[in-house]
Residue frames as qw, qx, qy, qz and C-alpha x, y, z in Angstrom:
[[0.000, 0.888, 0.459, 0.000, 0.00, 0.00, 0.00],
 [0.381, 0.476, -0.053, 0.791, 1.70, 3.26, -1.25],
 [0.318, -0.442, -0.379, 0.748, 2.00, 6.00, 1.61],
 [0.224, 0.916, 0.273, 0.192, 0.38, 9.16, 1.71],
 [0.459, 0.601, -0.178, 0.630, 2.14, 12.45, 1.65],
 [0.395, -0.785, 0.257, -0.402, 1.64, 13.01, 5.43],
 [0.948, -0.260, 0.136, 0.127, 2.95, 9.44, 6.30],
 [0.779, 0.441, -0.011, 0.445, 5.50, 10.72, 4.22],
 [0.146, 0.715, -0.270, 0.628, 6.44, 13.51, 5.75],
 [0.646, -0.692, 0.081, -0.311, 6.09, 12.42, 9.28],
 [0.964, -0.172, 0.057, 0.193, 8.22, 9.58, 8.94],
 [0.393, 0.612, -0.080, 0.681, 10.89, 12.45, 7.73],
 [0.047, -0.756, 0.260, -0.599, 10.17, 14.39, 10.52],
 [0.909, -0.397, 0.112, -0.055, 10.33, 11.41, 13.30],
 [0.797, 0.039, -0.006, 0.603, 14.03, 10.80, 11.98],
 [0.304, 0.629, -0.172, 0.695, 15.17, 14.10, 11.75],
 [0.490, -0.665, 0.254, -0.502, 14.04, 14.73, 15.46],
 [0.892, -0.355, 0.065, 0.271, 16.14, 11.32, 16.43],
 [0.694, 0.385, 0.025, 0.608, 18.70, 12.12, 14.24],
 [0.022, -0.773, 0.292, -0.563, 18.91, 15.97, 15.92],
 [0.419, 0.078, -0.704, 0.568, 18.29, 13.85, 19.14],
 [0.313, -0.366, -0.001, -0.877, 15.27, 15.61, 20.10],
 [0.128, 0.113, 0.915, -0.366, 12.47, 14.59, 22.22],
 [0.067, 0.640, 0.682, 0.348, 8.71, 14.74, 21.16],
 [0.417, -0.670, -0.414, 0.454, 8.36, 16.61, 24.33],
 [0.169, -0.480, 0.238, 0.827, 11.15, 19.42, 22.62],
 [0.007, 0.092, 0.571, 0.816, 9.77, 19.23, 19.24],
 [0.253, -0.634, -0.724, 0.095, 6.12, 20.00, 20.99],
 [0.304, -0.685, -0.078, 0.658, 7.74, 23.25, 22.66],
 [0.473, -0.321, 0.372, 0.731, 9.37, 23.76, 20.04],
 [0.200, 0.284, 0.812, 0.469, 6.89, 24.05, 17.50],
 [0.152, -0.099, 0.343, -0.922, 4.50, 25.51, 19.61],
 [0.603, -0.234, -0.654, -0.392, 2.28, 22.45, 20.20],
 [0.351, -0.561, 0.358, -0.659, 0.39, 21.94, 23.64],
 [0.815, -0.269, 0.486, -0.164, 0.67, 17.94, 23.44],
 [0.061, -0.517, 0.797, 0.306, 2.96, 15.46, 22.71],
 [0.700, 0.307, 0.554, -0.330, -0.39, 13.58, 21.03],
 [0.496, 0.825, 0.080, -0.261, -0.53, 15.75, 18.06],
 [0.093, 0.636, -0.723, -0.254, 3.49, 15.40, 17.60],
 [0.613, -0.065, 0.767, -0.177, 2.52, 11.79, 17.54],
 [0.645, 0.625, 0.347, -0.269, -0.25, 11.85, 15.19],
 [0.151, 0.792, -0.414, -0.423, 2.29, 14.02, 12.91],
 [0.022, 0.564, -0.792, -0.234, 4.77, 11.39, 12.48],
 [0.363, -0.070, 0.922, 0.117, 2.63, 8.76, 12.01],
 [0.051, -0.002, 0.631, 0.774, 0.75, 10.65, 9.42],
 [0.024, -0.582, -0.741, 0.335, -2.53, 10.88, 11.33],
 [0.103, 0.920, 0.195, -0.325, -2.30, 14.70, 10.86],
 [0.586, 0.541, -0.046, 0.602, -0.49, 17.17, 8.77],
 [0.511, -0.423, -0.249, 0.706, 1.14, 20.20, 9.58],
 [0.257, 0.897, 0.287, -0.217, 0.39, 23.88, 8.94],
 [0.475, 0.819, -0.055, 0.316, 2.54, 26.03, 6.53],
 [0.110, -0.859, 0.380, -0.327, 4.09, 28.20, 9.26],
 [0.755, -0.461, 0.462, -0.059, 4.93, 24.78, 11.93],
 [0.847, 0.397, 0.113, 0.335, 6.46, 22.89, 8.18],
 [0.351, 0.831, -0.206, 0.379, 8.69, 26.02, 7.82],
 [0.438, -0.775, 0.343, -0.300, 9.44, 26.21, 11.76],
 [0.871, -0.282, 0.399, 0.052, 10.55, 22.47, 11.56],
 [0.726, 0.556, -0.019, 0.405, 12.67, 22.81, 8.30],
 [0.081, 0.706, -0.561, 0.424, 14.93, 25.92, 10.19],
 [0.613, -0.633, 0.447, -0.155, 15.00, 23.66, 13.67],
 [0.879, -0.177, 0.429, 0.110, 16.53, 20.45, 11.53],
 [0.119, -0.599, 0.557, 0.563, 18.73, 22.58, 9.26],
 [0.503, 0.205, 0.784, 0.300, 16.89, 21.30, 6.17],
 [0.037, -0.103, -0.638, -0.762, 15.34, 22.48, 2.91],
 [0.724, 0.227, 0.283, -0.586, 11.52, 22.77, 3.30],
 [0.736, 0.192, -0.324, -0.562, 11.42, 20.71, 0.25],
 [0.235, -0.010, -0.965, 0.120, 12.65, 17.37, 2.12],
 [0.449, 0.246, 0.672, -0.536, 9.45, 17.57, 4.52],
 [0.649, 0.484, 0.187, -0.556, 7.02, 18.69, 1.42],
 [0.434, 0.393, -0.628, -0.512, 8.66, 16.41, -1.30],
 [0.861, -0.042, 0.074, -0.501, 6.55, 13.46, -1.48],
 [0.729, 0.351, -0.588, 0.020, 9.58, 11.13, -2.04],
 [0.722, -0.687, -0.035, -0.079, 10.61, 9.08, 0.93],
 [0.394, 0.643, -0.522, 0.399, 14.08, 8.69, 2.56],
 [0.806, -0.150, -0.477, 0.316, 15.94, 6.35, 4.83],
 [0.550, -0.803, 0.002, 0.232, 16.81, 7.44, 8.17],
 [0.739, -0.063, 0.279, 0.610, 20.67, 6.93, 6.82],
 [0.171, 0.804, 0.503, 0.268, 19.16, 8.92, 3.90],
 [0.385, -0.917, -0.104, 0.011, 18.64, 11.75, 6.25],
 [0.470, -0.810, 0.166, 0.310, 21.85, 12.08, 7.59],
 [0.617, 0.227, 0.347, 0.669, 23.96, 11.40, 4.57],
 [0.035, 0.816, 0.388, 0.426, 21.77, 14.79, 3.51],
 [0.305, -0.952, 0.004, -0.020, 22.50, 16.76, 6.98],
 [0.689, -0.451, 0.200, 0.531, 26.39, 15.69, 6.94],
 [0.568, 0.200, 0.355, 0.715, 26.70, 16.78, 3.45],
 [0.058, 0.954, 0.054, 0.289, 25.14, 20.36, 4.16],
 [0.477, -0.799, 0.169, 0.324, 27.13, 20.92, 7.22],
 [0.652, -0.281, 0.310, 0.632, 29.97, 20.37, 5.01],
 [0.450, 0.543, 0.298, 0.643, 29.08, 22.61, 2.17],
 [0.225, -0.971, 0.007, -0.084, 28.42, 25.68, 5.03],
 [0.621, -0.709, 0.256, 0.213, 31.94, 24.81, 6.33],
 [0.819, 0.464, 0.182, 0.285, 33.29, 24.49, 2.77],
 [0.061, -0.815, 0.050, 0.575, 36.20, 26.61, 2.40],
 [0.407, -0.220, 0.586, 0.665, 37.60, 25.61, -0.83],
 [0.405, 0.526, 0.072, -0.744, 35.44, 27.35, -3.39],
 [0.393, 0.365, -0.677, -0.504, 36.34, 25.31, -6.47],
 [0.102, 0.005, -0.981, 0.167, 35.28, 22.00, -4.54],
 [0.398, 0.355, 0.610, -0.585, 32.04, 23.67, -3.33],
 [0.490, 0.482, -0.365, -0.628, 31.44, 24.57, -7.36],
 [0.231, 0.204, -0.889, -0.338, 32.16, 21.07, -8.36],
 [0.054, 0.245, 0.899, -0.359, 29.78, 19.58, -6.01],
 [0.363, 0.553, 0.256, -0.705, 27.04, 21.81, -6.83],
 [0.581, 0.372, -0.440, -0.575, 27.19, 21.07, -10.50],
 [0.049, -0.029, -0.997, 0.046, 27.21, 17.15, -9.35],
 [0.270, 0.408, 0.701, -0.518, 24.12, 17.78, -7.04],
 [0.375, 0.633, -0.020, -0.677, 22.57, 20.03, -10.05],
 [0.758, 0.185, 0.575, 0.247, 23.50, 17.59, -12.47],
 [0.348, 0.923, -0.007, -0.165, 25.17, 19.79, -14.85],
 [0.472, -0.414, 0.654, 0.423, 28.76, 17.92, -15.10],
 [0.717, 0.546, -0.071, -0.428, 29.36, 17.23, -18.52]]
């Protein structure tokens, strides 16, 4: 049975919040939810999530909005392959290396 796009995205945002190390409890606060039901529900695709609380969880797990809203799924592993390899392009200093990569990720190598 094919997931929907909230099962998708919950199950995104249940790993990123191990992967940060979080608790529901913090990503409840954090959000600015008043139970740690509704963070439930989220991740297991019961509910969605409004515009503004999608955006609020994309800056707290250093991600793209479009991993939550893209409808493709991704492996825990996945995930972190994805957060090690930003951290390293913010911390990039060699410019020509950050250029090559970017035309990988962009497919544009020729």
């Amino acid at each position: 049975m094919k997931k929907t796009a909230k099962e998708i995205m919950g199950g995104k945002l249940r790993d990123l919040r191990k992967i940060h190390g979080m608790t529901q409890i913090e990503l409840m606060d954090a959000l600015g939810y008043t139970s740690t039901g509704m963070i439930s529900q989220i991740e297991t695709g019961q509910r969605g999530m409004d515009h503004e609380r999608l955006y609020k969880a994309a800056k707290i797990f250093k991600v793209d909005l479009s991993v939550l809203l893209n409808e493709k799924e991704m492996s825990f592993k996945d995930l972190q392959l994805l957060i090690r390899f930003k951290e390293m392009l913010e911390n990039e200093q060699d410019s020509e290396a950050f250029e090559r990569i970017k035309k990988i990720m962009l497919g544009t190598t020729t």
